[in-house]
N, C-alpha and C positions, 0 to 999 in steps of 0.2 A: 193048545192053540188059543191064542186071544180074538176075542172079538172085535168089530167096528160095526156100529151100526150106521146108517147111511139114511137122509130120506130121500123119496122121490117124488115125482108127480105122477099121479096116474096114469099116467099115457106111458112114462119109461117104465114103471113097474110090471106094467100089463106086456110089454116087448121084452122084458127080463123074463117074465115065466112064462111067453109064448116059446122062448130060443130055449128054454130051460127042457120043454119038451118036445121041439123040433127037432135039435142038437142032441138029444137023450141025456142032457146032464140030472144028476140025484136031486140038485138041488138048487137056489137060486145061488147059492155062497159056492156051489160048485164052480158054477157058471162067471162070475166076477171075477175067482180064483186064475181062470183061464185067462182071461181078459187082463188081466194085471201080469201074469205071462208075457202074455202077446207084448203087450204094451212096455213091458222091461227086454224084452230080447229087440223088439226095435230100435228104443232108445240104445242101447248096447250096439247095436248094429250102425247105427249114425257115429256112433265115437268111432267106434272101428273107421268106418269109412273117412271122418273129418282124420283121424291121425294116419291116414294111406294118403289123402288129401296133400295135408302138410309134409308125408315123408317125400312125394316128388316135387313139391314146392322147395326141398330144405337144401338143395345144393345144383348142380352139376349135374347136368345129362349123361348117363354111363350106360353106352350101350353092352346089353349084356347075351352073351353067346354063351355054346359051350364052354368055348376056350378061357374067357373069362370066369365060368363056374368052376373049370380046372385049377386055375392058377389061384384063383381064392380059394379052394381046399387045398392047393398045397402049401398055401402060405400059412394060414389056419394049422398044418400039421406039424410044419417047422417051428412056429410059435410054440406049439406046445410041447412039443421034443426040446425045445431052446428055456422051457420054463421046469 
C-alpha cells in the first residue's frame, strides 16, 4: 500500500480522530479510507443515474407490459436460433 500524506488545520484533524473513535475506526488512514469509499460509490452512483437520465431522454416513449417483455424474449430467441 502507498502512502499520501495530507495537511490539515487543527480544527479538521481534531474531527478526524474524534470520528476515528466515535465510529471505532483503528485509525485515522482507516477512517479517510472509508470516506474515499463513500465518495467514489457516489460519484459512481451519479453516472449510473446521468446514463438512466439520458437512456429515457434518447428516443421514443415504449410503453412496456408483460406482453412486450414476451415478444422481446422471443424475438431475442429467434435471433439467436437464426445466428
Amino acid at each position: 500500500m502507498s502512502s499520501l500524506n495530507i495537511s490539515l488545520p487543527e480544527e479538521m484533524r481534531s474531527f478526524v480522530e474524534e470520528q476515528v473513535v466515535q465510529q471505532g475506526y483503528s485509525t485515522a488512514s482507516e477512517y479517510i479510507r472509508h470516506l474515499i469509499r463513500q465518495e467514489r460509490e457516489r460519484v459512481e452512483q451519479k453516472k449510473i443515474e446521468q446514463l438512466l437520465l439520458e437512456g429515457l431522454d434518447s428516443g421514443e416513449v415504449i410503453n412496456i407490459t408483460d406482453q412486450w417483455w414476451e415478444q422481446k424474449k422471443a424475438a431475442l430467441i429467434q435471433q439467436l436460433r437464426e445466428s
